[in-house]
N, C-alpha and C positions, 0 to 999 in steps of 0.2 A: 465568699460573696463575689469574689473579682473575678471567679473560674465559671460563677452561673451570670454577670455580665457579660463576662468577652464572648460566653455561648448563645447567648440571645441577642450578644452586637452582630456575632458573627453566621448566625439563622438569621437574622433580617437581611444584611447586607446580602446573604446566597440567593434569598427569597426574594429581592429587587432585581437582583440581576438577572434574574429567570426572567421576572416577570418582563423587563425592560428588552432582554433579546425575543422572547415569545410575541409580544406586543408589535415589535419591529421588523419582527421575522428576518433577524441578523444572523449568520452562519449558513443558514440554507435557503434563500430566494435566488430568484434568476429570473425577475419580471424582465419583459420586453416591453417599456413603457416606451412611449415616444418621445422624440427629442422635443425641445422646447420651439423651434420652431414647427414641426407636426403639431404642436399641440396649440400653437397660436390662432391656424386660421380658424378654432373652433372658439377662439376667444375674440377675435377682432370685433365683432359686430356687439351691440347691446342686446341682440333678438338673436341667436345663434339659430334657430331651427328649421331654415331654408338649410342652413350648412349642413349640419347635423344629419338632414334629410336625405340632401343628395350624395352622403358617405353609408345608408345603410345598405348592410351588405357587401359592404367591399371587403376582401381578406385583410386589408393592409390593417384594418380596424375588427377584424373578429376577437372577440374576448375569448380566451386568453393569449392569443399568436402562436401559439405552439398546442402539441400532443399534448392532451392530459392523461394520466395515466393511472391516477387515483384522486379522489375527491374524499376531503373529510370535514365533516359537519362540529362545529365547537360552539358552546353554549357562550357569550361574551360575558363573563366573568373571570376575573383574576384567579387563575392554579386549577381551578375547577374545571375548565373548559377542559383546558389539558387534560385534565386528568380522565374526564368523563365523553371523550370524544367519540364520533362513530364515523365509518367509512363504509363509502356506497360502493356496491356491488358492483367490477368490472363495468359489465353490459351496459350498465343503466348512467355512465360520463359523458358519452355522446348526445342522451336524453339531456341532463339538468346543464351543458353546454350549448348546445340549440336552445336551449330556453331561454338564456340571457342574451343570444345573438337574434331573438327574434323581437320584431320593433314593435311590433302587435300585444306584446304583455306588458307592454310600456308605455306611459303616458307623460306629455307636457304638465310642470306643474313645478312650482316653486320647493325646493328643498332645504328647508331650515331644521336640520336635525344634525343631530353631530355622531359619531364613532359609537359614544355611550351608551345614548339610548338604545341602539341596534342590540336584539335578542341575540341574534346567531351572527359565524362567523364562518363560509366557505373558504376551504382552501383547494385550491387546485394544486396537484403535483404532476412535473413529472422526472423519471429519475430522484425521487424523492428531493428536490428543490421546488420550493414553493412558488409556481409560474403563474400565481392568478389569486386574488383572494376580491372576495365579497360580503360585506357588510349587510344585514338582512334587516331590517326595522319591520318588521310584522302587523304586529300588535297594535299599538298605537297609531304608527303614522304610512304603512305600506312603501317602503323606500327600500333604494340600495343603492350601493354604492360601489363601483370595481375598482381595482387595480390588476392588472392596465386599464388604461381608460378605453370607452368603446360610445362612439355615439350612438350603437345599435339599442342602449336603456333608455336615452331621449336625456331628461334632466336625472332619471333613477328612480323615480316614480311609478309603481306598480298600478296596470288597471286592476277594477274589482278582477274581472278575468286572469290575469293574469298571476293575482294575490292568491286567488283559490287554488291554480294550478298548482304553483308555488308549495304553497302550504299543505297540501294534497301528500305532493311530492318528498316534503320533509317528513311527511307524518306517517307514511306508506314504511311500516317495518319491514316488507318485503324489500325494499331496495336496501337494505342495510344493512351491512356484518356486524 
């Protein structure tokens, strides 16, 4: 009895710690998030989107600041995601990175949703270090959310247009190994 505890103390505690560095993407990131003052004048105001405005487009703010050189798509679910993930074909990183640097698939709008409800999870790589990830909320509420931050998404808020693309894009088996 004490040999099939300490194996299912010792499966759970493995199974945490997966899931806790997978989650935080501890071992292999290398975001280029901005310092906390870069990140302030996008907070000073209570109406941020004059600010916001006149930063779209600038490199300094391109999502993700660096090459990406592989992108892969994960289901936001614990073990599963991992295990069931897909990765987009070379050619087509430059496509779904222009997509989130462009200000036009993005709308003004209040975001009250958190990490959870988000269906899917983008990760950008490159040199296999995790340089970008993005939180997709689809379904329900059309949102996102990046790391690094980019005011090229506005608040993270998807137009319909921009939802379709999106979704289009995820669902297109040709872009995907």
């Amino acid at each position: 009895m004490k040999k099939i505890l300490l194996i299912l103390f010792g499966t759970i505690l493995l199974l945490t710690i997966w899931f806790v560095t997978e989650e935080r993407d501890y071992f292999n990131s290398d975001y280029n998030d901005l310092t906390s003052i870069e990140t302030s004048i996008f907070e000073a105001e209570s109406d941020p989107t004059r600010i916001y405005i006149s930063h779209f487009g600038e490199d300094k703010y391109r999502f993700p600041r660096q090459h990406v050189d592989k992108v892969k798509l994960f289901n936001n679910k614990p073990f599963v995601g991992t295990l069931t993930s897909k990765t987009l074909k070379t050619e087509y990183n430059s496509d779904l990175v222009d997509f989130f640097n462009d200000s036009t698939n993005f709308d003004w709008g209040e975001t009250t949703w958190t990490y959870r409800e988000s269906e899917y999870i983008l990760r950008f790589y490159k040199d296999d270090k995790i340089v970008g990830k993005i939180y997709l909320c689809l379904d329900k509420c059309g949102m996102t959310d990046t790391r690094p931050f980019t005011p090229n998404v506005k608040f993270g808020g998807l137009t319909d247009n921009g939802q379709k693309k999106l979704e289009y894009f995820l669902t297109d088996e040709k872009k995907w190994e």
